[in-house]
C-alpha positions as CSV (number, residue, x, y, z in Angstrom):
1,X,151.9,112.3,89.8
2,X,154.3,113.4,92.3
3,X,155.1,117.1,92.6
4,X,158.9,118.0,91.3
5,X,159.6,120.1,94.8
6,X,158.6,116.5,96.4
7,X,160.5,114.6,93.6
8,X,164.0,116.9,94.2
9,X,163.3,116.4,98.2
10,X,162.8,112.6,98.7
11,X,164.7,111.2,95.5
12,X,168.3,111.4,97.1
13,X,167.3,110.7,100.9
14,X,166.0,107.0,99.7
15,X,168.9,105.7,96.6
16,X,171.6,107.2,98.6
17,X,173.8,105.6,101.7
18,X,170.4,104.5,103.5
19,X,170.2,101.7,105.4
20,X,167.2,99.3,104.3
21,X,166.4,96.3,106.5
22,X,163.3,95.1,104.2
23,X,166.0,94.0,101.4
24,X,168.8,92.8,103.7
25,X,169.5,89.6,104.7
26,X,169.8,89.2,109.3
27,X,167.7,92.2,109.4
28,X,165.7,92.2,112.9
29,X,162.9,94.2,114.1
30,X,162.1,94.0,118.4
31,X,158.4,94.7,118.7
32,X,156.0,93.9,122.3
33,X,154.6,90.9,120.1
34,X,157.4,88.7,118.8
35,X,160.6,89.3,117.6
36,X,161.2,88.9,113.3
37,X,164.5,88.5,111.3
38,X,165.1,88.3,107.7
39,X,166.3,85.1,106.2
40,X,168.2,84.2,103.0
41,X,166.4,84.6,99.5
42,X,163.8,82.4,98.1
43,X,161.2,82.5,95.2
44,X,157.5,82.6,95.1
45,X,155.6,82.8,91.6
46,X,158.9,83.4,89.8
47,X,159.6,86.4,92.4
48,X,162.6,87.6,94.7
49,X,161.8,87.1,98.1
50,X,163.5,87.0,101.6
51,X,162.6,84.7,104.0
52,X,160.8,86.0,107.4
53,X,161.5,84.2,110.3
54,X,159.7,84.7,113.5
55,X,160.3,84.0,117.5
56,X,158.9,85.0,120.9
57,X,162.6,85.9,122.8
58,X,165.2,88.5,121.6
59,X,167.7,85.9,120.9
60,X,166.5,85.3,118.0
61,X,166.0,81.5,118.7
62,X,163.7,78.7,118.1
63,X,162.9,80.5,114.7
64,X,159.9,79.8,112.7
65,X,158.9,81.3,109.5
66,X,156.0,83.2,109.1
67,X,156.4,84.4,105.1
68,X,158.7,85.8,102.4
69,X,159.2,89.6,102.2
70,X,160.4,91.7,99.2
71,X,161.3,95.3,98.5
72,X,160.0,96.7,95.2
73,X,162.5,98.9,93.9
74,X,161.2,100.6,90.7
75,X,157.6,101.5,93.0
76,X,158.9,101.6,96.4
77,X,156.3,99.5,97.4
78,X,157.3,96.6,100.1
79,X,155.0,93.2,99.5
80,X,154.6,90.1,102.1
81,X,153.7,86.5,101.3
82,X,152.4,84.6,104.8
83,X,153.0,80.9,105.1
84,X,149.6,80.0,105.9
85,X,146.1,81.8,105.0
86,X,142.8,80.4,107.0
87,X,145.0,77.8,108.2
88,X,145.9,76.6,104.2
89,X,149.5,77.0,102.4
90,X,149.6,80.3,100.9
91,X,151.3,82.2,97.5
92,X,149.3,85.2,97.7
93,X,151.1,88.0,98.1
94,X,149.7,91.4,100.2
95,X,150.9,95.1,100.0
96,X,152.7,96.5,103.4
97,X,153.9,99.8,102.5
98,X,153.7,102.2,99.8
99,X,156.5,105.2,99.7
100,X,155.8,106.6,96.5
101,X,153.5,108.3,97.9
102,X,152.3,112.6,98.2
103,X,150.1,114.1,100.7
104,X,146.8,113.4,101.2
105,X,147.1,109.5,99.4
106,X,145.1,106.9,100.1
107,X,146.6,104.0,100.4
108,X,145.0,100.2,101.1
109,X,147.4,97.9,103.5
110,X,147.2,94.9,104.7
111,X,148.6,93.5,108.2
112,X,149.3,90.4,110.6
113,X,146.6,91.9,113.2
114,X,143.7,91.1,110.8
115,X,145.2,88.0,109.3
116,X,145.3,89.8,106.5
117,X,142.1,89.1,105.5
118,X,141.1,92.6,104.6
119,X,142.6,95.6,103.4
120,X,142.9,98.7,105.5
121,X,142.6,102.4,103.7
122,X,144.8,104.7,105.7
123,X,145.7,108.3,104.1
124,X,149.3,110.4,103.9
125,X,148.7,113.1,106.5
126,X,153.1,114.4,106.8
127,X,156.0,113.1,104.7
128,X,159.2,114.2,106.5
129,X,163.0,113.1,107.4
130,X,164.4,112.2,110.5
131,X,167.6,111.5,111.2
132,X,168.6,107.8,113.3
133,X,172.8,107.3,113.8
134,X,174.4,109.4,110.3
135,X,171.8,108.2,108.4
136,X,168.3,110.0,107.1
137,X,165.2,108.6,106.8
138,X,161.9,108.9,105.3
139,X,159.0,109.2,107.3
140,X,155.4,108.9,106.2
141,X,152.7,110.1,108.7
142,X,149.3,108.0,108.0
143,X,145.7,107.6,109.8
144,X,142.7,105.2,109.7
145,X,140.2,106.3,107.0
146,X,136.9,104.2,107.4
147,X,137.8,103.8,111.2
148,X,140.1,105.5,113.9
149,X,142.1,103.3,116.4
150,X,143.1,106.8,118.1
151,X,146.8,105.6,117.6
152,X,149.6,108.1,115.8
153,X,151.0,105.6,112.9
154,X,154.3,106.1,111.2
155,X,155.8,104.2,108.9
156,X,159.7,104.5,108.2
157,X,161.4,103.6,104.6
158,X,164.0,101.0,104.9
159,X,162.1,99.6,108.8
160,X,158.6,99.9,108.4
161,X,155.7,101.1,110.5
162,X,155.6,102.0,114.4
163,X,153.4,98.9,114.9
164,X,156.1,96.8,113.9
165,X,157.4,95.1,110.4
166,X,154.1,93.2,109.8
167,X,151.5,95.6,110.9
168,X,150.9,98.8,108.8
169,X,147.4,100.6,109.1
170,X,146.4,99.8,112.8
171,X,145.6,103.3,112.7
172,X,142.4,102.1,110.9
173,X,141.8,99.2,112.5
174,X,139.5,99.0,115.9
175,X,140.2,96.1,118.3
176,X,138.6,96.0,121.3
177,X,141.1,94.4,124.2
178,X,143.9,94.1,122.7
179,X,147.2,95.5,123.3
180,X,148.2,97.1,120.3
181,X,151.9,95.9,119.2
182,X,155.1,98.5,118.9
183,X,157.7,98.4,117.4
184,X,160.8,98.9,119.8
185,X,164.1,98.8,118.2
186,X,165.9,97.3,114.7
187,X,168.9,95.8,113.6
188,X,171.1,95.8,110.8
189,X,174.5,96.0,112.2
190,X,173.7,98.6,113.9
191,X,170.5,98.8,116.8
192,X,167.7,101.9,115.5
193,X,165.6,103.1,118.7
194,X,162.5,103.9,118.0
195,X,160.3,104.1,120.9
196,X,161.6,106.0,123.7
197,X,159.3,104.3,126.6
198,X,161.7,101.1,125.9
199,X,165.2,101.4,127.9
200,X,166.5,98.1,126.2
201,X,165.8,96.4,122.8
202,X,165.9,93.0,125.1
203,X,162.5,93.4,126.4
204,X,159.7,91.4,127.5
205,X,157.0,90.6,125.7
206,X,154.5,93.3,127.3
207,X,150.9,91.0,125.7
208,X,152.2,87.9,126.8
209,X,153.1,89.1,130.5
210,X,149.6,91.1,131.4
211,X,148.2,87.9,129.9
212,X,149.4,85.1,131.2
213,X,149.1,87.1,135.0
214,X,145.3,86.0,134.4
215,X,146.2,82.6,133.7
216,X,146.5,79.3,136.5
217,X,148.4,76.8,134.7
218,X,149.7,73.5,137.0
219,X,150.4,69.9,136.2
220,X,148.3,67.4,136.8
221,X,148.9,63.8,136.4
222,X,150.3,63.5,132.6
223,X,148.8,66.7,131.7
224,X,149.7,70.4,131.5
225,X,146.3,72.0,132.9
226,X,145.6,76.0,131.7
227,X,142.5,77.6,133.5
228,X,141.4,81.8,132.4
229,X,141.3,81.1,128.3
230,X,139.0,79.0,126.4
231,X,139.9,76.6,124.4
232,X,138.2,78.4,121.5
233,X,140.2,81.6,121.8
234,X,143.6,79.4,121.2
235,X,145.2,78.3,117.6
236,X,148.3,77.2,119.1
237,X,150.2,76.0,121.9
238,X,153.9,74.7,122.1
239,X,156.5,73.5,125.0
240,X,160.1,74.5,125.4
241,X,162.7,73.9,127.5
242,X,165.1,75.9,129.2
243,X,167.8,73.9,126.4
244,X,165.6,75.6,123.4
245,X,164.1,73.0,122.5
246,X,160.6,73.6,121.6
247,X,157.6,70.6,121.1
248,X,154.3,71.6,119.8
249,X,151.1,70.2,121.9
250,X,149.1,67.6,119.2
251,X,145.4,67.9,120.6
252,X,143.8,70.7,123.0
253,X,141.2,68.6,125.5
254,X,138.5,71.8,127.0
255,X,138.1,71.0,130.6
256,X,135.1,71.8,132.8
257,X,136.7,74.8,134.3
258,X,137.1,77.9,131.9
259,X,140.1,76.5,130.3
260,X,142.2,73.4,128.6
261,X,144.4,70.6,129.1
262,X,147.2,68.6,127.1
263,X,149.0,65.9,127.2
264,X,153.0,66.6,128.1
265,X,155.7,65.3,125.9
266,X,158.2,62.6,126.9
267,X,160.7,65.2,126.2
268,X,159.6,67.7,128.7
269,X,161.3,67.1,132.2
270,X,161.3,69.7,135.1
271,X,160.8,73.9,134.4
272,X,158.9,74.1,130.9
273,X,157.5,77.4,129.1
274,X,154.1,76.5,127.3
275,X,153.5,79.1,124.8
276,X,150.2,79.7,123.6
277,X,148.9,82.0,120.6
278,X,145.2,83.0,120.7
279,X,142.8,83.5,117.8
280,X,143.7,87.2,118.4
281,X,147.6,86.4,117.8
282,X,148.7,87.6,121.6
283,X,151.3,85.5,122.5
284,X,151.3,84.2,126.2
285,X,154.2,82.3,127.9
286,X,153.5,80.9,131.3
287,X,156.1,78.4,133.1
288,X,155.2,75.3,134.8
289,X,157.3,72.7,136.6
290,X,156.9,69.1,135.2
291,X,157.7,66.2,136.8
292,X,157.5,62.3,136.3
């Protein structure tokens, strides 16, 4: 049970004035690997949810939803529901964030990193307030239990943690060449700066550019040629245009050379984007000039 010093402390700070972008509709978080936006309301099991839509440039278009998100009041406990799980339609939802919580907790999370396939114990180790525009926050100070990433995590009532909206608990997860995601900035009418190495909230996407540098992609006849990534390491790979419109590639074809091919779209005329998400969910965008 909570202490009553921590009960007088916190109580006010989270049911008074305090801006909270998981139960908000057009709430947006920036982070280095995509950009997320709350939708309108929807129900899953008989439950409130919002919708979570998802999208690899800061304007927030070409959106695709990735899950439902809701905001437990009575527990202060956020939950998540992805759209797909192994690849199937999914109902299950998955515990984010716990702020009910005293020094020393343990709490298990679950996050987009590890496809949420298995929970991650991370304990309390500082509860605090910081203050962002007029408005205070609370902050919750957690680290890695069963394994250490080396990464400070916080996580931030009403935004979520410094990984970004999706990924609590990386400070308990061990990934070997990655680049972990950050989150940047959010949005609810007003923009939240939370990572001062960022200038701008419009920023590009840092796992998709040191990425697709190691990639040679070229047309080639009717096909869109990608050499440096095996075809094993990618679950995904779509085209869009410079109009927004986006076309998703129907079958991957693994060439002799360290890489893939596909076949290019009708639709798809002069400077294209292919974006590809790996098995590791790294988004890369690399451009390439089609022509007839």
């Amino acid at each position: 049970m909570r202490q009553s010093l921590l009960l007088l402390f916190f109580v006010p700070i989270l049911s008074f004035g305090q801006t909270n972008l998981f139960d908000s509709i057009g709430s947006k978080w920036y982070t280095t690997s995509g950009y997320y936006m709350t939708g309108p309301e929807t129900q899953i099991n008989s439950m409130d949810y919002r919708k979570l839509m998802r999208c690899n440039q800061p304007d927030y278009m070409n959106l695709e939803s990735v899950g439902a998100i809701r905001y437990e009041t009575a527990s202060s406990k956020v939950f998540f529901v992805p759209v797909l799980l192994n690849g199937m339609p999914n109902t299950q939802e998955f515990l984010l964030y716990d702020f009910d919580v005293n020094l020393q907790d343990t709490v298990r999370v679950f996050n987009d990193l590890t496809n949420f396939q298995q929970d991650v114990r991370v304990k309390v180790n500082s509860l605090s307030t910081i203050t962002i525009g007029s408005e205070q926050y609370q902050k919750v100070g957690v680290e890695g239990i069963d394994q250490s990433s080396q990464y400070t995590e916080s996580w931030q009532f009403g935004t979520g943690s410094s990984f970004g909206l999706l990924n609590p608990g990386l400070s308990g997860v061990v990934i070997f060449d990655i680049d972990y995601p950050v989150l940047i900035c959010s949005e609810l009418d007003t923009i939240y700066y939370h990572n001062p190495a960022f200038q701008s909230c419009v920023n590009d996407l840092s796992v998709s550019n040191s990425l697709a540098d190691q990639l040679t992609v070229y047309q080639k006849n009717k096909q869109v040629v990608v050499e440096g990534l095996e075809i094993a390491q990618v679950q995904q790979a779509t085209f869009v245009t410079l109009s927004g419109s986006s076309f998703p590639v129907e079958q991957l074809i693994a060439s002799e050379k360290s890489g893939f091919r596909f076949d290019i779209p009708e639709q798809a005329s002069g400077l294209v984007i292919i974006q590809i998400l790996t098995t590791k969910n790294e988004w890369i965008s690399a451009k390439v000039f089609v022509t007839d």
